[in-house]
N, CA, C and O atoms as a MOPAC input file, in Angstrom:
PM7 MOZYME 1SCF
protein

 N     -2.09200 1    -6.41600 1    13.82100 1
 C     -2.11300 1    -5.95100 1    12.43000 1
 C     -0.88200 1    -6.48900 1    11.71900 1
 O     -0.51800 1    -7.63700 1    11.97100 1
 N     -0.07600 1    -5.58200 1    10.66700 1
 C      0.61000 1    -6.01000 1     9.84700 1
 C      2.01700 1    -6.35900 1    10.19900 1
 O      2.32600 1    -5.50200 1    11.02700 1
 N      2.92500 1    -7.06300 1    10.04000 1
 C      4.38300 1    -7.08100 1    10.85200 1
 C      5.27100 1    -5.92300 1     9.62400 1
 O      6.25700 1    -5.20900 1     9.80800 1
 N      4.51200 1    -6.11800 1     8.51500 1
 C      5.69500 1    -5.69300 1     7.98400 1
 C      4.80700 1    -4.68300 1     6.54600 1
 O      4.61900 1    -5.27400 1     5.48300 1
 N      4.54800 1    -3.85100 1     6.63200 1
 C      3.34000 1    -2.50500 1     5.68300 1
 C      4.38700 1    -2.83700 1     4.65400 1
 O      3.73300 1    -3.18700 1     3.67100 1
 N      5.55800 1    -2.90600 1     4.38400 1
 C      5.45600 1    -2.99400 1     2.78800 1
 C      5.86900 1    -4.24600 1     2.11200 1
 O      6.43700 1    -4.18000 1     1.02200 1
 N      5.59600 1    -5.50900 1     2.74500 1
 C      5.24700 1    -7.00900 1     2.40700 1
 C      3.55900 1    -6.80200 1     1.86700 1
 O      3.03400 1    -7.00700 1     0.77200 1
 N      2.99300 1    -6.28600 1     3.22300 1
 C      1.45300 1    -6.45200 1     2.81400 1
 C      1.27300 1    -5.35400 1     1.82500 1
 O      0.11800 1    -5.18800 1     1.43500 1
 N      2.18600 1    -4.58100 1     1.35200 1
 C      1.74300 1    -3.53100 1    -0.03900 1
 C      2.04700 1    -4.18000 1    -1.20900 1
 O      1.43200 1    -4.21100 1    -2.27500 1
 N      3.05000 1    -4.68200 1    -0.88000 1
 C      3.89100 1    -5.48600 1    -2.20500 1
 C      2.75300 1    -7.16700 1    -2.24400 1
 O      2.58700 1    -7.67700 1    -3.35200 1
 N      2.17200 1    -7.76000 1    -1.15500 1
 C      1.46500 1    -8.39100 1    -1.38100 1
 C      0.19400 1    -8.09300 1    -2.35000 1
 O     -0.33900 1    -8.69100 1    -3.28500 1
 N     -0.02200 1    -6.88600 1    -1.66700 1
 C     -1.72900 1    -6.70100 1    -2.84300 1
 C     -1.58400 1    -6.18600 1    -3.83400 1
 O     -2.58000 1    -5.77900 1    -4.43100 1
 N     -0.35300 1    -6.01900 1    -4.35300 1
 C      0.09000 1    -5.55300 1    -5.81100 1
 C      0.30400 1    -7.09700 1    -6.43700 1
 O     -0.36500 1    -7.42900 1    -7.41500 1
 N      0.99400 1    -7.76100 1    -6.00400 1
 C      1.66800 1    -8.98300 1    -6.96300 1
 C      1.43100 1   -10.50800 1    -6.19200 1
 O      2.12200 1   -11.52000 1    -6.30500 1
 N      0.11800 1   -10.27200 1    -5.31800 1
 C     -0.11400 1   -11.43200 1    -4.11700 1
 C     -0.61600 1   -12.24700 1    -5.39700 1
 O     -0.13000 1   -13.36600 1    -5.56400 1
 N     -1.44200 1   -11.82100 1    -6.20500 1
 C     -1.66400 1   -13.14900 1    -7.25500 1
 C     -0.99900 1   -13.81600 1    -8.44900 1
 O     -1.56000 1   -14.40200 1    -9.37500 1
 N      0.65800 1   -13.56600 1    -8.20300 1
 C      1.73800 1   -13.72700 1    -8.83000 1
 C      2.17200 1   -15.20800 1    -8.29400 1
 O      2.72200 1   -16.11100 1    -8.92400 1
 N      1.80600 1   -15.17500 1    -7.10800 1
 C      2.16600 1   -16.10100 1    -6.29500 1
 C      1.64200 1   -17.61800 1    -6.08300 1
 O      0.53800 1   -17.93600 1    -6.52700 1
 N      2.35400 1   -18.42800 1    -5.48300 1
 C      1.40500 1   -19.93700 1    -5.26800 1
 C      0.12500 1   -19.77000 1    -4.27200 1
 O      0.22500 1   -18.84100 1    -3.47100 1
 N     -0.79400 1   -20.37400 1    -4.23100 1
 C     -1.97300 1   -20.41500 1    -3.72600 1
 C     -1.45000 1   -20.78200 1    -1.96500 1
 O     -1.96600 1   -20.35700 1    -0.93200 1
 N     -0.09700 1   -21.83900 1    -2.15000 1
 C      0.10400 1   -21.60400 1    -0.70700 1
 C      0.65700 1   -20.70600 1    -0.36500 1
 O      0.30000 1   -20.42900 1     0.78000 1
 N      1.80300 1   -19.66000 1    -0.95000 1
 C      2.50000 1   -18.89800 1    -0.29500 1
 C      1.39400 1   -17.39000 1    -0.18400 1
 O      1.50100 1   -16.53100 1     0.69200 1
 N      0.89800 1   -17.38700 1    -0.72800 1
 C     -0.38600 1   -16.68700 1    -0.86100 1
 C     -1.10200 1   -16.67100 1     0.85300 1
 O     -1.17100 1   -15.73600 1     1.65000 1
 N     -1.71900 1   -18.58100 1     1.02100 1
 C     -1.77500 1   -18.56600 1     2.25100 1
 C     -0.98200 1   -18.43100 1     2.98300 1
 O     -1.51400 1   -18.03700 1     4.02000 1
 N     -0.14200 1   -18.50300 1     3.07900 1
 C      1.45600 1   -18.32000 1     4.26200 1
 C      1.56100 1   -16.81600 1     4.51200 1
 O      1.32100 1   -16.44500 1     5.66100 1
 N      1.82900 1   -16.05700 1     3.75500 1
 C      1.75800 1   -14.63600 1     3.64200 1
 C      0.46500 1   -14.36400 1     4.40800 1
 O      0.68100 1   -13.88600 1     5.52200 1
 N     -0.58900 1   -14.51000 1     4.15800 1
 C     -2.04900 1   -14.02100 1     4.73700 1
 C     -2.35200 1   -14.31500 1     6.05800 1
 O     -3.09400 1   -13.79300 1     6.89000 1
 N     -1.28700 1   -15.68000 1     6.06300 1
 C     -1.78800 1   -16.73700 1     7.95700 1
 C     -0.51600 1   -15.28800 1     8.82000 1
 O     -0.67000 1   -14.67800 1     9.87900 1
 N      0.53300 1   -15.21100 1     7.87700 1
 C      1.89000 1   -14.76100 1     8.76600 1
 C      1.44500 1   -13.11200 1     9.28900 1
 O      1.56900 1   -12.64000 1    10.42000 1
 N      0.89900 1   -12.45400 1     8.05400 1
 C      1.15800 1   -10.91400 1     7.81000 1
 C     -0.19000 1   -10.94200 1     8.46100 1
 O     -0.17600 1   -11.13000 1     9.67700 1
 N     -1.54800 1   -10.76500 1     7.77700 1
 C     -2.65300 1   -10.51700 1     8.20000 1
 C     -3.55400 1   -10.96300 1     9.39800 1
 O     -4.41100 1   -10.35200 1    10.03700 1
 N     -3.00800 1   -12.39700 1     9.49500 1
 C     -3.93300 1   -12.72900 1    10.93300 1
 C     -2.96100 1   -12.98100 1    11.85700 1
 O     -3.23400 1   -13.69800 1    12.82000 1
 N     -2.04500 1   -12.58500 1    11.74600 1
 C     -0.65400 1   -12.67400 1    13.06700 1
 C     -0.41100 1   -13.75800 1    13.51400 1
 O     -0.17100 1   -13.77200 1    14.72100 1
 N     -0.37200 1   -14.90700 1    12.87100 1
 C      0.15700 1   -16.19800 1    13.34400 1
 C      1.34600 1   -16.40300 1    13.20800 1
 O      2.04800 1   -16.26400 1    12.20700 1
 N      1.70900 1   -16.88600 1    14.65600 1
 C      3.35000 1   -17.39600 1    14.61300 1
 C      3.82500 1   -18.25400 1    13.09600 1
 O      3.09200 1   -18.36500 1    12.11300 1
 N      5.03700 1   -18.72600 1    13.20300 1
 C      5.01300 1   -19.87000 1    12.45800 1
 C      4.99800 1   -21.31600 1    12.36100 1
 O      4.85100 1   -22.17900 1    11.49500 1
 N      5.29400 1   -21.19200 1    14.08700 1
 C      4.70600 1   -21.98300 1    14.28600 1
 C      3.14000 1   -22.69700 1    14.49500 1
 O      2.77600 1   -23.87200 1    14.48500 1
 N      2.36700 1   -21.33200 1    14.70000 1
 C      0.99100 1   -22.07300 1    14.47000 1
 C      0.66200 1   -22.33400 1    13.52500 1
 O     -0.22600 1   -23.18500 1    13.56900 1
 N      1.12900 1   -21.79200 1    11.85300 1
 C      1.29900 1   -21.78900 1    10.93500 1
 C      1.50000 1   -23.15900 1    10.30800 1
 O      0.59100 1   -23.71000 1     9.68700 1
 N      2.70700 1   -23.70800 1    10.47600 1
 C      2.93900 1   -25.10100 1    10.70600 1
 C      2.31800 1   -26.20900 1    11.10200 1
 O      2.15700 1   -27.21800 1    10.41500 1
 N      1.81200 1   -25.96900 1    12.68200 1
 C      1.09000 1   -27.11500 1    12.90300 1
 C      0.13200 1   -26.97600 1    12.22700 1
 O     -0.03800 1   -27.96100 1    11.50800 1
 N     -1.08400 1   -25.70800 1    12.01700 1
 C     -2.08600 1   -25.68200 1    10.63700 1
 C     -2.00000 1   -26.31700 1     9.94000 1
 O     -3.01900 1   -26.97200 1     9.72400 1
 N     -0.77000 1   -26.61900 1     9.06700 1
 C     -0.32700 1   -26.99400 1     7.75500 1
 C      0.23500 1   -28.46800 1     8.17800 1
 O      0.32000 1   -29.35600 1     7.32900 1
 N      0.60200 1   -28.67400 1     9.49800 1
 C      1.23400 1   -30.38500 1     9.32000 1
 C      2.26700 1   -30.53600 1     8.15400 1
 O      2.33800 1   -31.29200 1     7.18500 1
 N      3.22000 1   -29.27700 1     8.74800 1
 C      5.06700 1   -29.16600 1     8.11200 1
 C      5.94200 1   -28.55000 1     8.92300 1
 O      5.33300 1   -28.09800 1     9.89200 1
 N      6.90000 1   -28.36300 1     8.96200 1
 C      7.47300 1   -28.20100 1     9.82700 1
 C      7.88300 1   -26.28700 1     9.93200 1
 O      8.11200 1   -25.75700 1     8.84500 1
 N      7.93900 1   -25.54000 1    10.97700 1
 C      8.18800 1   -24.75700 1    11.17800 1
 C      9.04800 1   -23.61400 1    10.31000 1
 O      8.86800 1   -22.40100 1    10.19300 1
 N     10.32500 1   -24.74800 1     9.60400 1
 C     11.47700 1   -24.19000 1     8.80000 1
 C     10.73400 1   -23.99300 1     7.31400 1
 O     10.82000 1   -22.94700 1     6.67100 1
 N     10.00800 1   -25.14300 1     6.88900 1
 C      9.40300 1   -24.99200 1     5.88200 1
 C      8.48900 1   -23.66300 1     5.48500 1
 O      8.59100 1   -22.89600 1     4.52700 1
 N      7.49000 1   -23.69600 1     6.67600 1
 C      6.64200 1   -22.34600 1     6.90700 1
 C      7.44500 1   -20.62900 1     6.33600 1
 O      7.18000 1   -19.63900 1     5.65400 1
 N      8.41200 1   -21.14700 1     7.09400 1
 C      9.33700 1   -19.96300 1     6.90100 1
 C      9.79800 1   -19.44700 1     5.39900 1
 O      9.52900 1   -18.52000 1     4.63400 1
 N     10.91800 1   -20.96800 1     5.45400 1
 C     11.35500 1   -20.89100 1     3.67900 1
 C     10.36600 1   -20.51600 1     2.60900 1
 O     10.75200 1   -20.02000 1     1.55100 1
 N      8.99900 1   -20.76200 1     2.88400 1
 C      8.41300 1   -20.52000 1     1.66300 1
 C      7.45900 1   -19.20100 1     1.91100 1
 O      6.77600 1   -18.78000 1     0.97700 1
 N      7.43400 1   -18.52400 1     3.28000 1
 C      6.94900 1   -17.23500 1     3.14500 1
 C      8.73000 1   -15.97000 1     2.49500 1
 O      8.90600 1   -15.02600 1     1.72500 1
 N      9.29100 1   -16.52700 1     3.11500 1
 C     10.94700 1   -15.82400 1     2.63500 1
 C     11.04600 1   -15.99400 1     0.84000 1
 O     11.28600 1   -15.12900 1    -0.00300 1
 N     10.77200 1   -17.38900 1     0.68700 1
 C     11.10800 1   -17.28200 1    -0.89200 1
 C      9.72800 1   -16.18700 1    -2.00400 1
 O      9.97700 1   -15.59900 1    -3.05700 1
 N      8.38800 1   -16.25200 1    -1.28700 1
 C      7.49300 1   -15.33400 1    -1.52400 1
 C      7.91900 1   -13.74900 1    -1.39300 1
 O      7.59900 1   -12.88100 1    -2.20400 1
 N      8.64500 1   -13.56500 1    -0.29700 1
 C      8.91500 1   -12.08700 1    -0.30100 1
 C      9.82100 1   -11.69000 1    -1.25900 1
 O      9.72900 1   -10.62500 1    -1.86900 1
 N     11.04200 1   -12.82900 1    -1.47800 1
 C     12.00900 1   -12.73300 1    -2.29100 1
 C     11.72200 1   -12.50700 1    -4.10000 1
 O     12.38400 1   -11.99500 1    -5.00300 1
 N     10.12600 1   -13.31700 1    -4.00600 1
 C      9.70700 1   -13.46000 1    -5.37300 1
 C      8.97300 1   -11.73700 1    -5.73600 1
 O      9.21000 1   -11.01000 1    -6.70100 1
 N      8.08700 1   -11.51100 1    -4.61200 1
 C      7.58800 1   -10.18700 1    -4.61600 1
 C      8.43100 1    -8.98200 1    -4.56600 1
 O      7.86900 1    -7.96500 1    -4.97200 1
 N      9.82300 1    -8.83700 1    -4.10400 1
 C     10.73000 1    -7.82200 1    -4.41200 1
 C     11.15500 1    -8.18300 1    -5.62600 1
 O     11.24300 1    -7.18600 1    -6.34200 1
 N     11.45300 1    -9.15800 1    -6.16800 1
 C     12.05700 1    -9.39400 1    -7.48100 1
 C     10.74600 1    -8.98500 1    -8.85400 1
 O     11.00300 1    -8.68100 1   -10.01800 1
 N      9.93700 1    -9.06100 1    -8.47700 1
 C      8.56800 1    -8.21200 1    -9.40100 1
 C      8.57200 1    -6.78100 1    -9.41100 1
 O      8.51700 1    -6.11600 1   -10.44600 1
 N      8.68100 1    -6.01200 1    -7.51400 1
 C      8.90000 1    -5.15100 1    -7.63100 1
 C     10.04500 1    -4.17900 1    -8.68500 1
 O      9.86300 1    -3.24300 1    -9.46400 1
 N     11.43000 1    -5.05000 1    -8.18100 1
 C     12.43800 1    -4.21300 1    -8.78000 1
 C     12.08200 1    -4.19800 1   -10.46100 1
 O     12.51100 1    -3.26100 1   -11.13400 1
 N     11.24300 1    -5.33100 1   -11.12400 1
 C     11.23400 1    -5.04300 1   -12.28900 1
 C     10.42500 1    -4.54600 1   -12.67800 1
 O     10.63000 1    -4.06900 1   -13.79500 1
 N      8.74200 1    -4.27300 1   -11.95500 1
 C      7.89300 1    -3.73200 1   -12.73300 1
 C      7.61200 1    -2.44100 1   -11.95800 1
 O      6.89700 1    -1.52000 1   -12.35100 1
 N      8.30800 1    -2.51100 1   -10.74600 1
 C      8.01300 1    -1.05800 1   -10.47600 1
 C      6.83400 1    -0.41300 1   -10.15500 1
 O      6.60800 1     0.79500 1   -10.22300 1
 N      5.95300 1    -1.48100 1    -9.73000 1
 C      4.31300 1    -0.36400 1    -9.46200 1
 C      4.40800 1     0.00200 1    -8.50100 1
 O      3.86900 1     1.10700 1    -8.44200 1
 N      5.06400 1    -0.46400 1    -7.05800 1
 C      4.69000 1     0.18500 1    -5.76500 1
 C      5.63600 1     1.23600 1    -5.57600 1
 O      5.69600 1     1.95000 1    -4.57500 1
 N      6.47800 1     1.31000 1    -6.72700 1
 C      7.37300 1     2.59300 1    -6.41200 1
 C      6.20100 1     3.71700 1    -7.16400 1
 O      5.65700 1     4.71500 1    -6.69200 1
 N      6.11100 1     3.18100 1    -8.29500 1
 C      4.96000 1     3.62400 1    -8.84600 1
 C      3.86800 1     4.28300 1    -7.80600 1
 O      3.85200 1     5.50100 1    -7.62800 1
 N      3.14700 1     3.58200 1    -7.27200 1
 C      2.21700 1     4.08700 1    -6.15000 1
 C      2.04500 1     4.89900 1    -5.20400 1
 O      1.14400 1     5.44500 1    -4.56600 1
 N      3.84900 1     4.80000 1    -5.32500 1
 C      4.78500 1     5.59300 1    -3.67700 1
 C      4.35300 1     6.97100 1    -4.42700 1
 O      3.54400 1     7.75700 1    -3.93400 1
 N      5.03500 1     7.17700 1    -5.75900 1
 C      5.08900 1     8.34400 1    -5.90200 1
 C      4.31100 1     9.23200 1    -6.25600 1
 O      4.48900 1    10.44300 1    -6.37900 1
 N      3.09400 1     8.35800 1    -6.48500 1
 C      1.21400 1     9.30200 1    -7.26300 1
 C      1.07500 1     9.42300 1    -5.48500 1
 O      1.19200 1    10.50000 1    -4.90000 1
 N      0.88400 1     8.48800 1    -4.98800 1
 C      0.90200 1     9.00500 1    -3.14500 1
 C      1.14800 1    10.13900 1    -2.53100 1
 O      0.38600 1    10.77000 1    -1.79800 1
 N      2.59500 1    10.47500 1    -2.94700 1
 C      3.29800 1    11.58500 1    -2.49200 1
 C      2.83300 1    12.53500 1    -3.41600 1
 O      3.07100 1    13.65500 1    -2.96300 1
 N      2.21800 1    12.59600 1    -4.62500 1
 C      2.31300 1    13.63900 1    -5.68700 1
 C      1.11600 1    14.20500 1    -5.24500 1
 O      1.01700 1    15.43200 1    -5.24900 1
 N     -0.22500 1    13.18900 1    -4.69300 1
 C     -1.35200 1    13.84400 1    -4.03200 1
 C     -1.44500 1    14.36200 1    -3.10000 1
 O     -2.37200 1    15.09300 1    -2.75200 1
 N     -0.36400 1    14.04000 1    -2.43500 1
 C     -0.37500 1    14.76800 1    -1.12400 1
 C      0.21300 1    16.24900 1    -1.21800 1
 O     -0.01000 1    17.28400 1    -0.58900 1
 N      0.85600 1    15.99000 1    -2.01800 1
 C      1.45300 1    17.86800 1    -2.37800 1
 C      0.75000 1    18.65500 1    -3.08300 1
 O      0.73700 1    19.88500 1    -3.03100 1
 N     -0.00300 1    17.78600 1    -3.92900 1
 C     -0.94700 1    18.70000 1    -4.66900 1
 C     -2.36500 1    18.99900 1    -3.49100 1
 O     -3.03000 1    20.01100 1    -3.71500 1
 N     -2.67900 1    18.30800 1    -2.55500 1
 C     -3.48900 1    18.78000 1    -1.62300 1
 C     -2.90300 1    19.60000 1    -0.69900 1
 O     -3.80400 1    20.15500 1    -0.07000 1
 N     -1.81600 1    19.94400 1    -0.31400 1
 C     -0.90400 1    21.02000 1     0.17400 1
 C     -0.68500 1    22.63500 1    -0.19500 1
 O     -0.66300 1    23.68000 1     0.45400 1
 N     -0.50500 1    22.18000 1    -1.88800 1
 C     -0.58300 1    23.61300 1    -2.46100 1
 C     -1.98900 1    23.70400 1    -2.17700 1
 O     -2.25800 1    24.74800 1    -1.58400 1
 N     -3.03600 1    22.91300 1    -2.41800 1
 C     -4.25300 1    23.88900 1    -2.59100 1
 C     -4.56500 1    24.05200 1    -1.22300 1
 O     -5.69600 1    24.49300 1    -1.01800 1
 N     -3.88700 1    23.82100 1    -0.25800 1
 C     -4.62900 1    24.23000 1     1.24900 1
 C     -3.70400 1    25.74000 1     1.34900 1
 O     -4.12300 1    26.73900 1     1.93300 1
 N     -2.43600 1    25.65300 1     0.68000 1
 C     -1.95400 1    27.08500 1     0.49600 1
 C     -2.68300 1    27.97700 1    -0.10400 1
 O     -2.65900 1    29.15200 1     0.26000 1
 N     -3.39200 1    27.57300 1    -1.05300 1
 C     -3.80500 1    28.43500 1    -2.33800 1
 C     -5.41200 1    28.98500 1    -1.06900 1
 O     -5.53800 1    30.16400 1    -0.74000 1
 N     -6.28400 1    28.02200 1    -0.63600 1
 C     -7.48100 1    28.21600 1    -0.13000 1
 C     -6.67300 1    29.11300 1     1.06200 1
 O     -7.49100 1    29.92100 1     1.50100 1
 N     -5.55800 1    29.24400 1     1.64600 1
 C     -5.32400 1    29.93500 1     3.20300 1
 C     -5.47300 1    31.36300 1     2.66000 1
 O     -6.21300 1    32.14600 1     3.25700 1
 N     -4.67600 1    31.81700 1     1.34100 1
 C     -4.17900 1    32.85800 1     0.79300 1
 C     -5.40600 1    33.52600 1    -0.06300 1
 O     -5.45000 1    34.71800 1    -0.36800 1
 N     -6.16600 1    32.77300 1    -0.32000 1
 C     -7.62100 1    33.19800 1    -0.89400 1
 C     -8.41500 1    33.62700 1     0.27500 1
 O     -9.23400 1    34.53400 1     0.12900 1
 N     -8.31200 1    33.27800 1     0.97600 1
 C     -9.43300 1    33.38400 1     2.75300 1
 C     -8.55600 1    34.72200 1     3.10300 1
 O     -9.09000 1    35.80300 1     3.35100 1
 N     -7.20600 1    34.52100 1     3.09100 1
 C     -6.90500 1    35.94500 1     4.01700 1
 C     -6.87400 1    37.04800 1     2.75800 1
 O     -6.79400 1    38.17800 1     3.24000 1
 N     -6.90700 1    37.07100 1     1.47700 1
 C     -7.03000 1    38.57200 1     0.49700 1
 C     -7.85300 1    38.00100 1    -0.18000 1
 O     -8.74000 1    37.59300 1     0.57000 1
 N     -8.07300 1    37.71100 1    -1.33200 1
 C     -9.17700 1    37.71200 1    -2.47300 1
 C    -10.53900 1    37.67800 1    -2.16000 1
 O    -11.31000 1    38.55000 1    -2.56200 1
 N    -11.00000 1    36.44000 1    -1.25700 1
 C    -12.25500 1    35.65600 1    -1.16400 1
 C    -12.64000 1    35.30700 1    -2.63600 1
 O    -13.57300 1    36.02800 1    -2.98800 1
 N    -12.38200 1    34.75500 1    -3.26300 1
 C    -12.45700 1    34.48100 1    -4.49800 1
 C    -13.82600 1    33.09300 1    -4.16300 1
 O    -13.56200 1    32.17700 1    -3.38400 1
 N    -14.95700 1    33.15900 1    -4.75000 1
 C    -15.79500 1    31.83300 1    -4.78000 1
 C    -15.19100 1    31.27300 1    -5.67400 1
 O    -14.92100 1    30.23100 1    -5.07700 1
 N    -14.65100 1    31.12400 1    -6.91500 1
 C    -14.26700 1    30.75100 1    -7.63600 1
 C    -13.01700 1    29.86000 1    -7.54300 1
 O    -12.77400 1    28.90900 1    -8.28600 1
 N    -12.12000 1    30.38400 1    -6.33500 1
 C    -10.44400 1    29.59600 1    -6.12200 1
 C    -11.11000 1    28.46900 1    -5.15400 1
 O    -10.69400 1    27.31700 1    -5.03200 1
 N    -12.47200 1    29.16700 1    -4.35200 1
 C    -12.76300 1    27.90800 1    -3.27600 1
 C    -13.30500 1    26.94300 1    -3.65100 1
 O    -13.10400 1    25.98300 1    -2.90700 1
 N    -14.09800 1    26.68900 1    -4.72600 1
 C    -14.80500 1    26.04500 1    -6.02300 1
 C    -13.83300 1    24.83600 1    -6.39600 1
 O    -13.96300 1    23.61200 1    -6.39000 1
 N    -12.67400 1    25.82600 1    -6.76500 1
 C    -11.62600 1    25.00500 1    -7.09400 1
 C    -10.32800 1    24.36700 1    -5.81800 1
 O     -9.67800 1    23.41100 1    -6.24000 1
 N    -10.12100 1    24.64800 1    -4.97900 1
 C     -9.80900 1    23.90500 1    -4.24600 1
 C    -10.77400 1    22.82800 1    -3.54800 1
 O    -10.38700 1    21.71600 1    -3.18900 1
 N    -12.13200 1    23.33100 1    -3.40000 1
 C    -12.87000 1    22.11400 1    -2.86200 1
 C    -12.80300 1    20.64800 1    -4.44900 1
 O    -12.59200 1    19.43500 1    -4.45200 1
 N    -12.95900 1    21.16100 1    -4.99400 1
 C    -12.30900 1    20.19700 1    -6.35400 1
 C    -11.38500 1    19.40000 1    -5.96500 1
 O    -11.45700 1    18.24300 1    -5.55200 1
 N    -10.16500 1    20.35700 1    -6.18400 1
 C     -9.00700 1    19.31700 1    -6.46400 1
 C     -8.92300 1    18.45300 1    -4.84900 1
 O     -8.33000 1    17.37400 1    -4.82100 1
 N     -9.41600 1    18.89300 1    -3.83700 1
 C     -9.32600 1    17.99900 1    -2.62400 1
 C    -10.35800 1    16.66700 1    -3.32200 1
 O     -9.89000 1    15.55500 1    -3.57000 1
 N    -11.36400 1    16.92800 1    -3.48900 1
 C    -12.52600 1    15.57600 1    -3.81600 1
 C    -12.15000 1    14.67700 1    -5.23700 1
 O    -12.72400 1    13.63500 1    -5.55600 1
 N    -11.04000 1    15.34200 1    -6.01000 1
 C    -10.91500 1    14.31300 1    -7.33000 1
 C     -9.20800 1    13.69300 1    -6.50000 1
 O     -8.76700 1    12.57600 1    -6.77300 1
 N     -8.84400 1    14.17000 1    -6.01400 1
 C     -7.51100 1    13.61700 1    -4.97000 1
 C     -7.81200 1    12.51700 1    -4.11000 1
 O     -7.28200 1    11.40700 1    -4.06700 1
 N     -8.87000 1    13.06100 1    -3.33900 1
 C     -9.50800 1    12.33400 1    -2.47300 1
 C     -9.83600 1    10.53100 1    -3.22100 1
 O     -9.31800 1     9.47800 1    -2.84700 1
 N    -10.64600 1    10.69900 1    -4.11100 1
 C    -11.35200 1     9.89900 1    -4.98900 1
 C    -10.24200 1     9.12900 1    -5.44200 1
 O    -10.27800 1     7.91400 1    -5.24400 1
 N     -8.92700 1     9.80800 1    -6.21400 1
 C     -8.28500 1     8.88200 1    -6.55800 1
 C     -7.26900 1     8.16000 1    -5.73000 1
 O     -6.47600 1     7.32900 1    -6.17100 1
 N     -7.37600 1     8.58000 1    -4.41900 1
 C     -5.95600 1     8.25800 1    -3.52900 1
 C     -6.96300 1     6.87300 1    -2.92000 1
 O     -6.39700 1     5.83100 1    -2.59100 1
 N     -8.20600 1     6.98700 1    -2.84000 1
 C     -8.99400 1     5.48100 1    -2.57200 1
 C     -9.68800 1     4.47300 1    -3.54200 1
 O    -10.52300 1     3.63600 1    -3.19800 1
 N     -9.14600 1     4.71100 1    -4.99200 1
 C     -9.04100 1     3.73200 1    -6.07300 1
 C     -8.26600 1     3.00600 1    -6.16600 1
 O     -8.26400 1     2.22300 1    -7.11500 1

Protein backbone atom coordinates (compact mmCIF):
# COMPACT_ATOMS: atom_id res chain seq x y z
CA UNK A 1 0.00 0.00 0.00
CA UNK A 2 0.89 3.59 0.66
CA UNK A 3 4.59 4.58 1.97
CA UNK A 4 3.54 7.69 3.02
CA UNK A 5 -0.90 8.47 3.81
CA UNK A 6 -0.32 12.04 3.72
CA UNK A 7 1.68 12.36 0.23
CA UNK A 8 -1.15 10.14 -1.14
CA UNK A 9 -3.80 12.70 0.64
CA UNK A 10 -2.05 15.69 -0.44
CA UNK A 11 -1.76 13.85 -3.83
CA UNK A 12 -5.59 13.52 -4.47
CA UNK A 13 -6.19 16.97 -3.39
CA UNK A 14 -3.58 18.83 -5.69
CA UNK A 15 -2.26 15.53 -7.85
CA UNK A 16 -3.66 17.54 -10.88
CA UNK A 17 -1.57 20.59 -10.03
CA UNK A 18 1.14 18.65 -11.09
CA UNK A 19 3.23 17.47 -14.34
CA UNK A 20 1.75 14.48 -16.05
CA UNK A 21 5.15 12.89 -15.16
CA UNK A 22 5.46 13.64 -11.61
CA UNK A 23 1.91 12.68 -11.43
CA UNK A 24 3.29 9.33 -12.85
CA UNK A 25 6.26 9.15 -10.47
CA UNK A 26 4.10 9.75 -7.46
CA UNK A 27 1.51 6.92 -8.61
CA UNK A 28 4.58 4.30 -9.85
CA UNK A 29 6.38 5.35 -6.14
CA UNK A 30 3.26 5.74 -3.62
CA UNK A 31 0.50 3.53 -5.13
CA UNK A 32 1.99 0.57 -6.87
CA UNK A 33 5.16 0.31 -4.59
CA UNK A 34 7.87 0.55 -6.98
CA UNK A 35 11.34 1.03 -6.00
CA UNK A 36 13.05 3.78 -7.75
CA UNK A 37 14.80 2.08 -9.15
CA UNK A 38 12.30 0.11 -11.07
CA UNK A 39 10.90 3.33 -11.61
CA UNK A 40 13.86 4.41 -13.55
CA UNK A 41 14.62 1.64 -15.56
CA UNK A 42 10.61 2.02 -16.61
CA UNK A 43 11.42 5.43 -17.55
CA UNK A 44 15.12 4.90 -19.11
CA UNK A 45 16.63 7.81 -16.48
CA UNK A 46 18.49 7.47 -14.01
CA UNK A 47 17.57 6.56 -10.46
CA UNK A 48 18.59 10.23 -8.95
CA UNK A 49 16.38 11.78 -11.44
CA UNK A 50 13.33 9.47 -10.41
CA UNK A 51 13.87 10.74 -7.09
CA UNK A 52 14.50 14.56 -7.67
CA UNK A 53 11.38 14.87 -9.41
CA UNK A 54 9.06 12.79 -7.07
CA UNK A 55 10.87 15.16 -4.01
CA UNK A 56 10.37 18.34 -6.06
CA UNK A 57 6.43 17.08 -6.48
CA UNK A 58 6.08 16.64 -2.77
CA UNK A 59 7.82 19.90 -2.25
CA UNK A 60 5.34 21.48 -4.84
CA UNK A 61 2.27 19.71 -3.04
CA UNK A 62 3.22 21.01 0.55
CA UNK A 63 3.79 24.37 -0.87
CA UNK A 64 -0.14 24.31 -2.19
CA UNK A 65 -0.94 22.86 0.95
CA UNK A 66 0.55 25.57 3.22
CA UNK A 67 -1.27 28.06 1.00
CA UNK A 68 -4.57 26.78 0.25
CA UNK A 69 -5.09 24.81 3.10
CA UNK A 70 -7.69 22.10 2.05
CA UNK A 71 -6.21 19.05 3.67
CA UNK A 72 -5.96 20.87 6.83
CA UNK A 73 -9.27 21.79 5.80
CA UNK A 74 -10.36 18.09 5.50
CA UNK A 75 -8.39 17.16 8.69
CA UNK A 76 -10.67 19.18 10.51
CA UNK A 77 -14.52 18.45 8.96
CA UNK A 78 -12.88 14.71 9.65
CA UNK A 79 -12.40 15.26 13.15
CA UNK A 80 -15.59 17.52 13.48
CA UNK A 81 -17.62 14.27 12.22
CA UNK A 82 -16.26 12.20 14.25
CA UNK A 83 -17.26 14.11 17.38
CA UNK A 84 -20.38 14.92 16.23
CA UNK A 85 -20.97 11.02 15.81
CA UNK A 86 -19.69 10.66 19.44
CA UNK A 87 -22.04 13.06 21.02
CA UNK A 88 -24.84 11.37 19.34
CA UNK A 89 -23.72 7.83 20.45
CA UNK A 90 -23.78 9.73 23.95
CA UNK A 91 -27.04 11.27 23.36
CA UNK A 92 -28.60 7.55 21.89
CA UNK A 93 -26.69 5.66 25.28
CA UNK A 94 -28.55 8.25 27.62
CA UNK A 95 -31.88 8.03 25.69
CA UNK A 96 -31.76 3.96 25.89
CA UNK A 97 -30.92 4.04 29.61
CA UNK A 98 -33.97 6.99 30.76
CA UNK A 99 -36.22 8.54 28.17
CA UNK A 100 -36.68 5.94 25.27
CA UNK A 101 -37.52 8.78 23.32
CA UNK A 102 -38.47 7.45 19.37
CA UNK A 103 -37.95 10.71 18.51
CA UNK A 104 -33.96 11.29 19.92
CA UNK A 105 -33.45 7.71 18.11
CA UNK A 106 -34.96 9.15 14.81
CA UNK A 107 -32.56 11.66 15.30
CA UNK A 108 -29.47 10.09 16.08
CA UNK A 109 -30.03 7.43 13.42
CA UNK A 110 -29.97 10.79 11.21
CA UNK A 111 -27.18 12.52 12.15
CA UNK A 112 -25.06 9.05 11.93
CA UNK A 113 -26.43 8.58 8.00
CA UNK A 114 -26.01 12.46 6.85
CA UNK A 115 -22.23 12.08 8.64
CA UNK A 116 -21.87 8.96 7.24
CA UNK A 117 -22.82 10.30 3.64
CA UNK A 118 -20.71 13.19 3.95
CA UNK A 119 -17.46 11.71 5.43
CA UNK A 120 -17.62 9.45 1.87
CA UNK A 121 -18.09 12.52 -0.52
Amino acid sequence: MAKNLDVTLLFDIYGDMLTQKQRDFITYYYDDDLSLAEIAENEGITRQGVRDSIKRAEAQMESFEAHLGLKRRFDELRDGLREINEMADIINEVNMRTILSREINDAVSRIHSVSKMLADS
